[in-house]
ZAMARGU-4260 file (C-alpha; in steps of 0.2 Angstrom, whole numbers, plus 5000, padded with zeros to 4 digits):
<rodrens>
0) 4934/4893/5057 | 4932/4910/5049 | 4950/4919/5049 | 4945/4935/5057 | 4932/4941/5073
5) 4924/4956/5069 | 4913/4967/5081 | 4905/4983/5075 | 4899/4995/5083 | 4891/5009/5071
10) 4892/5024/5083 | 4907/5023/5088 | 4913/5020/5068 | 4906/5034/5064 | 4912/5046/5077
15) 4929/5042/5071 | 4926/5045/5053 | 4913/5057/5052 | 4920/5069/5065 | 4937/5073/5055
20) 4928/5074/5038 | 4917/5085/5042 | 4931/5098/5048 | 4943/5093/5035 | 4932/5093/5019
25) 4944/5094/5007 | 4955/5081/5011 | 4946/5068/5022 | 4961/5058/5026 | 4973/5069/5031
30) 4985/5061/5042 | 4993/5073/5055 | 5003/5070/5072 | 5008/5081/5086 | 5024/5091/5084
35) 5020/5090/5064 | 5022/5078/5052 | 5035/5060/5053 | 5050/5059/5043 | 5041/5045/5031
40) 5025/5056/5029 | 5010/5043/5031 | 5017/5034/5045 | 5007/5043/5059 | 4998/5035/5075
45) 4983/5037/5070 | 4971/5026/5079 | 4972/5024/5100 | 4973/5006/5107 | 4958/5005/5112
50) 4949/5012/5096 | 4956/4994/5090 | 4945/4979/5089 | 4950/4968/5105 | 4944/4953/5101
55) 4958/4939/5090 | 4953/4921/5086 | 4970/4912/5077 | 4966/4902/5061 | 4981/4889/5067
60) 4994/4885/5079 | 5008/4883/5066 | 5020/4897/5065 | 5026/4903/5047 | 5045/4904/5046
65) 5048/4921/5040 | 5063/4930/5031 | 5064/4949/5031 | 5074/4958/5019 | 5076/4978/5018
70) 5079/4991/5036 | 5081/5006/5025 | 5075/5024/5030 | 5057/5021/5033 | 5064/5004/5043
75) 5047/4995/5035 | 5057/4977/5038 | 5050/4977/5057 | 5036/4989/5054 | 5022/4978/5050
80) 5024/4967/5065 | 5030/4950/5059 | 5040/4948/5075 | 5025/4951/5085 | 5013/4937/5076
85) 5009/4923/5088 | 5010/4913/5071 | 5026/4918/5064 | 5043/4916/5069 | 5058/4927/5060
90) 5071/4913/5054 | 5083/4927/5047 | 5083/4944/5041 | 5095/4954/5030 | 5100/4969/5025
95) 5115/4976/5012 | 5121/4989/5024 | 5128/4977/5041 | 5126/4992/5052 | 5105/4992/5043
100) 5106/4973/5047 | 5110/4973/5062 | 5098/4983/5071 | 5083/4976/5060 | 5090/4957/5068
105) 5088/4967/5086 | 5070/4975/5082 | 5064/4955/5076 | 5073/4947/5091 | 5080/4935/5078
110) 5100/4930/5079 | 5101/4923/5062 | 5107/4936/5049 | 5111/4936/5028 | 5122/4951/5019
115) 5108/4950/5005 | 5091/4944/5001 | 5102/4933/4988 | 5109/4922/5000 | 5093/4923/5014
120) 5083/4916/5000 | 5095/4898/5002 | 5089/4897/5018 | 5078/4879/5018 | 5070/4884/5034
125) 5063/4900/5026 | 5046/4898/5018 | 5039/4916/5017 | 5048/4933/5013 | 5043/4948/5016
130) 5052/4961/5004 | 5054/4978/5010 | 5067/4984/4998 | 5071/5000/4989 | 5057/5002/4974
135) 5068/4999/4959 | 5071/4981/4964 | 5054/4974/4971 | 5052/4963/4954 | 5069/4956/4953
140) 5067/4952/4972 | 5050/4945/4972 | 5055/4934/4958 | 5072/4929/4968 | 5061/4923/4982
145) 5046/4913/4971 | 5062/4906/4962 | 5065/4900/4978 | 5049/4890/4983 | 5044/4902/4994
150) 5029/4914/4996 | 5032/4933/4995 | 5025/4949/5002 | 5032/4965/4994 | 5032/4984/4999
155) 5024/4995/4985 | 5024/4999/4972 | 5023/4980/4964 | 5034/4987/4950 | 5045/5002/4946
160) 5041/5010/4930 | 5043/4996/4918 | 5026/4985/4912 | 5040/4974/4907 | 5044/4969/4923
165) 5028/4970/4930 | 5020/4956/4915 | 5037/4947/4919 | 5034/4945/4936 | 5016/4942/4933
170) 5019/4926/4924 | 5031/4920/4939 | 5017/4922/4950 | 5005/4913/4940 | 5017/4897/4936
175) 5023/4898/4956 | 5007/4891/4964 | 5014/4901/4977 | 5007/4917/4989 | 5010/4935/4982
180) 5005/4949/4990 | 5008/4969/4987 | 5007/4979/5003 | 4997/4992/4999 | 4993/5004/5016
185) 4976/5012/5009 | 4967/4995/5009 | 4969/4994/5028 | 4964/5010/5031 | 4948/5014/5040
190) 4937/5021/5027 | 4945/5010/5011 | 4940/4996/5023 | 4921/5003/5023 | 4919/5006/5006
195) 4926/4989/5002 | 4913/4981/5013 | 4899/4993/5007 | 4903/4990/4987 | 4905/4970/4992
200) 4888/4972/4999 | 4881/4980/4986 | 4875/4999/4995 | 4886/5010/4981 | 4878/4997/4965
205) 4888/5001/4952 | 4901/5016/4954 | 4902/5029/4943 | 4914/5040/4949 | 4930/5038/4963
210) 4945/5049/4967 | 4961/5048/4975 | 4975/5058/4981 | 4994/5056/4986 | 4999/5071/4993
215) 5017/5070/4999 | 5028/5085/5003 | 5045/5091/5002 | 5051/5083/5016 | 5056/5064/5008
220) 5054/5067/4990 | 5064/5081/4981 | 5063/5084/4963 | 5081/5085/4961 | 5091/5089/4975
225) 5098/5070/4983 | 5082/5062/4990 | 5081/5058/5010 | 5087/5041/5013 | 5086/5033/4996
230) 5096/5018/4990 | 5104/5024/4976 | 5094/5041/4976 | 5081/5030/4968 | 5067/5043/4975
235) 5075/5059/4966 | 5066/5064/4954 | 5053/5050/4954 | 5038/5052/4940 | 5023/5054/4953
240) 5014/5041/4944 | 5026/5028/4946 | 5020/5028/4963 | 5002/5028/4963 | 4996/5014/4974
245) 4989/5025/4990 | 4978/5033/4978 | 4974/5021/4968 | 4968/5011/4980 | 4951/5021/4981
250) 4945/5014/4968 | 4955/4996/4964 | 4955/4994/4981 | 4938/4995/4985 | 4930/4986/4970
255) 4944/4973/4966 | 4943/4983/4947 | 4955/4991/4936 | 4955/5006/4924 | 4956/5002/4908
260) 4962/5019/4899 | 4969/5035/4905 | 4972/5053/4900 | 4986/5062/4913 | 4993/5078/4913
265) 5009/5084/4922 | 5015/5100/4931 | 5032/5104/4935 | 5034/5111/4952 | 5047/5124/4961
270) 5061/5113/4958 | 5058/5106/4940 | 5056/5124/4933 | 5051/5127/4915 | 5051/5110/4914
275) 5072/5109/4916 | 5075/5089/4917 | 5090/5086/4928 | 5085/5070/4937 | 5090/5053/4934
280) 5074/5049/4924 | 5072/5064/4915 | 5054/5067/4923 | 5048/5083/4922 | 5034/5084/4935
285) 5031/5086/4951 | 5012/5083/4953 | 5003/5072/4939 | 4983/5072/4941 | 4977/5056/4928
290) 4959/5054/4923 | 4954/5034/4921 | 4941/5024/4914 | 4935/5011/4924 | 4932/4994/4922
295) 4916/4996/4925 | 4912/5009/4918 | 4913/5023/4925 | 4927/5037/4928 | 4941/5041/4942
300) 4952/5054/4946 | 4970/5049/4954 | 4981/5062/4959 | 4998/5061/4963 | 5009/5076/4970
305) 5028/5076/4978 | 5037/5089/4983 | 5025/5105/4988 | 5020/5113/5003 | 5003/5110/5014
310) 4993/5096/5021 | 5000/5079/5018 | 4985/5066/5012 | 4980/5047/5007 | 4962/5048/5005
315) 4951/5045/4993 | 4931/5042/4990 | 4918/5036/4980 | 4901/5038/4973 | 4888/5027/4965
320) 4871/5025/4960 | 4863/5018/4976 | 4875/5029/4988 | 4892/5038/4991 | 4906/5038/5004
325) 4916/5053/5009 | 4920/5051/5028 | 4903/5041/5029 | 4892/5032/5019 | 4874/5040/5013
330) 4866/5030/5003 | 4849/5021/5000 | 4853/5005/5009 | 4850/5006/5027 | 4855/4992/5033
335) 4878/4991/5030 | 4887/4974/5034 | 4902/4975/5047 | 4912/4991/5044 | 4925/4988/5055
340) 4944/4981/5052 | 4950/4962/5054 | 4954/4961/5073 | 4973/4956/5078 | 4981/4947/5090
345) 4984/4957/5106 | 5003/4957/5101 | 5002/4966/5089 | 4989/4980/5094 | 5000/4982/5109
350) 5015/4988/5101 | 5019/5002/5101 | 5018/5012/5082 | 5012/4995/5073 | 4991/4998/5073
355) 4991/5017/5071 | 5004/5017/5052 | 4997/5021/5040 | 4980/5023/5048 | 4982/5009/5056
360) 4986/4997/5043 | 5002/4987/5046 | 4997/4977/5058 | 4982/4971/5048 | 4992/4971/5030
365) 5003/4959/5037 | 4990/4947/5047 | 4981/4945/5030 | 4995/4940/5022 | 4999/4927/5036
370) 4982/4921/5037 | 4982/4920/5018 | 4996/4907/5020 | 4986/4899/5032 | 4974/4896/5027
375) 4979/4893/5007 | 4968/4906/5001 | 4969/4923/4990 | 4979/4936/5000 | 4969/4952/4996
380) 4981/4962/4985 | 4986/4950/4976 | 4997/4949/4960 | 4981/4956/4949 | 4976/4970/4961
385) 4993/4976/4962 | 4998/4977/4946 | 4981/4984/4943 | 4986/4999/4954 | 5003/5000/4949
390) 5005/4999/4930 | 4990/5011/4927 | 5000/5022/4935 | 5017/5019/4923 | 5004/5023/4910
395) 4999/5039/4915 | 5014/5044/4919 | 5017/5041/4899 | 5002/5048/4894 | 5007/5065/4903
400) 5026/5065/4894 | 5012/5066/4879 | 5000/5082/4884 | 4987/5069/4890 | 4986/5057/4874
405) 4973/5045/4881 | 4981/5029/4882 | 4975/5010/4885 | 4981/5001/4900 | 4987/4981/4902
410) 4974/4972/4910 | 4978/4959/4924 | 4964/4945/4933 | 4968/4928/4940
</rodrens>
């Protein structure tokens, strides 16, 4: 039985795409909400209900015993659904703050509750953990939970500014046997989707350009002042590059490559002025813009910007030899496989905020990862991909501490 029910219809598809690139041609996927912006910039409604594909067929009847760890200031422990999956069931969740802990428990209608992913991973009923933690500690908790014998799903980044870490927790993965996945929001979003199904089909041929951008503003990630809700302050002063997945995605993402070199070069912004290093990683910049060489290739430009006023973006596009994709595809080929998303069970469209974060991918991030488990196949961002996204961006954050040296960037395939 094939995992996912897809109907397209073309018209409609491009309607919603085509419509809001055509107005807003210098950042397609801006992501705007009525009354402004949400506290975590990105997690928008941006999709009505019935925009969504309404029909689900399960792979299984078995239910996935689930642990959920993390309910901090974007609350991502119950916003991709879990609870809602007709084939998961939330054993026990956790949290290090009890008051944190407590509501995430109430939000997944689960009774069973652990004072840290340390303990929860002890649970034998568990066998899948998704990790929703603060950034810093994603490889050390990821490794916890495959140390464990049990699968992992993990917010991003994948790693946190060591390639260290990331080839460390590379090598668990490998030796596990077990499921990894990175949730990286861009590859579930509407046009990320497309192009992936275009470049899979063949209707780009080979690309030889793609371009990203993470615009984020001043709300969430100050430069040096405390950052909003941040374990440990660990967003303060955060190299931009270190978190590069919703950018890099658009390329990565779509083709399932990697960028093999890059030369990036860093601004300071309003609050690192003159380049005055204050924060706790004595990062300079508030905005670092990395040109890549791809895999196959051909080049990409991935920008990366915290901390600075106007239009708040995850977007990206792409351009090849038989066809292009900004809002909509043009191209030579004129006949294009299924564009739209994986379907998802009713439960999870219906609720409310799950389908439209992120441009609608939460809901459709964590049902891959569940249906991956399933059906004992490769999740979609799996150990390779993310580390592809993710340590090409530590590098470019060191090539900008060096005026752009171009530097080489570890490779990672299964």
């Amino acid at each position: 039985m094939k995992p996912l029910t897809q109907l397209f219809n073309r018209r409609k598809f491009i309607g919603i795409t085509g419509v809001g690139v055509a107005s807003l041609a210098v950042a397609p996927n801006m992501a705007f909400v009525p009354g402004g912006l949400t506290t975590i910039q990105g997690s928008v409604r941006g999709l009505n209900e019935q925009d969504a594909p309404k029909v689900w067929m399960p792979v299984s009847d078995r239910k996935i015993r689930v642990g959920i760890v993390g309910y901090g200031a974007s609350k991502f422990g119950a916003a991709f659904g879990f609870q809602d999956h007709p084939n998961v069931e939330i054993v026990a969740v956790s949290d290090l703050f009890p008051d944190r802990c407590a509501e995430l428990a109430k939000e997944c209608r689960c009774n069973k509750t652990y004072p840290s992913l340390e303990e929860l991973v002890k649970d034998d009923k568990i066998e899948a953990v998704f990790v929703a933690t603060d950034a810093p500690s994603h490889v050390q908790h990821c490794i916890e939970v495959l140390n464990h014998g049990k699968h992992v799903a993990s917010a991003v980044p994948a790693a946190f500014g060591s390639i260290e870490e990331a080839e460390k927790l590379f090598g668990v993965v490998k030796a596990s046997g077990l499921k990894y996945m990175m949730f990286e929001t861009s590859c579930f979003r509407e046009d990320n989707y497309a192009m992936r199904q275009i470049y899979n089909a063949g209707g780009f041929g080979k690309l030889v350009y793609a371009e990203g951008e993470y615009f984020h503003g001043p709300s969430i990630i100050p430069s040096t002042a405390p950052a909003v809700g941040s374990y440990k302050n660990w967003r303060a002063g955060i190299p931009p590059q270190w978190y590069p997945t919703h950018s890099n995605a658009y390329y990565v993402g779509v083709t399932n490559g990697s960028f093999t070199e890059v030369s990036c070069m860093g601004m300071p912004g309003k609050n690192n002025g003159n380049k005055a290093v204050t924060n706790q990683y004595k990062n300079p910049f508030t905005a670092e813009i990395a040109l890549y060489r791809t895999s196959d290739e051909g080049m990409a430009r991935m920008a990366v910007c915290w901390n600075t006023p106007g239009f708040y973006a995850e977007s990206g596009r792409v351009r090849g030899i038989k066809g292009a994709y900004i809002g909509k595809y043009e191209g030579f080929d004129k006949v294009l496989p299924s564009l739209e998303r994986p379907s998802l069970p009713p439960s999870v469209v219906g609720r409310a905020g799950i389908d439209g974060d992120h441009g609608g991918s939460h809901g459709r991030l964590m049902d891959e990862f569940v249906s991956a488990i399933l059906l004992d196949r490769k999740p979609l961002v799996d150990i390779a991909m993310a580390l592809n996204m993710t340590v090409s961006g530590i590098v470019a954050h060191q090539s900008a501490l060096k005026d752009g040296e171009m530097m080489k960037i570890p490779q990672y395939s299964l």
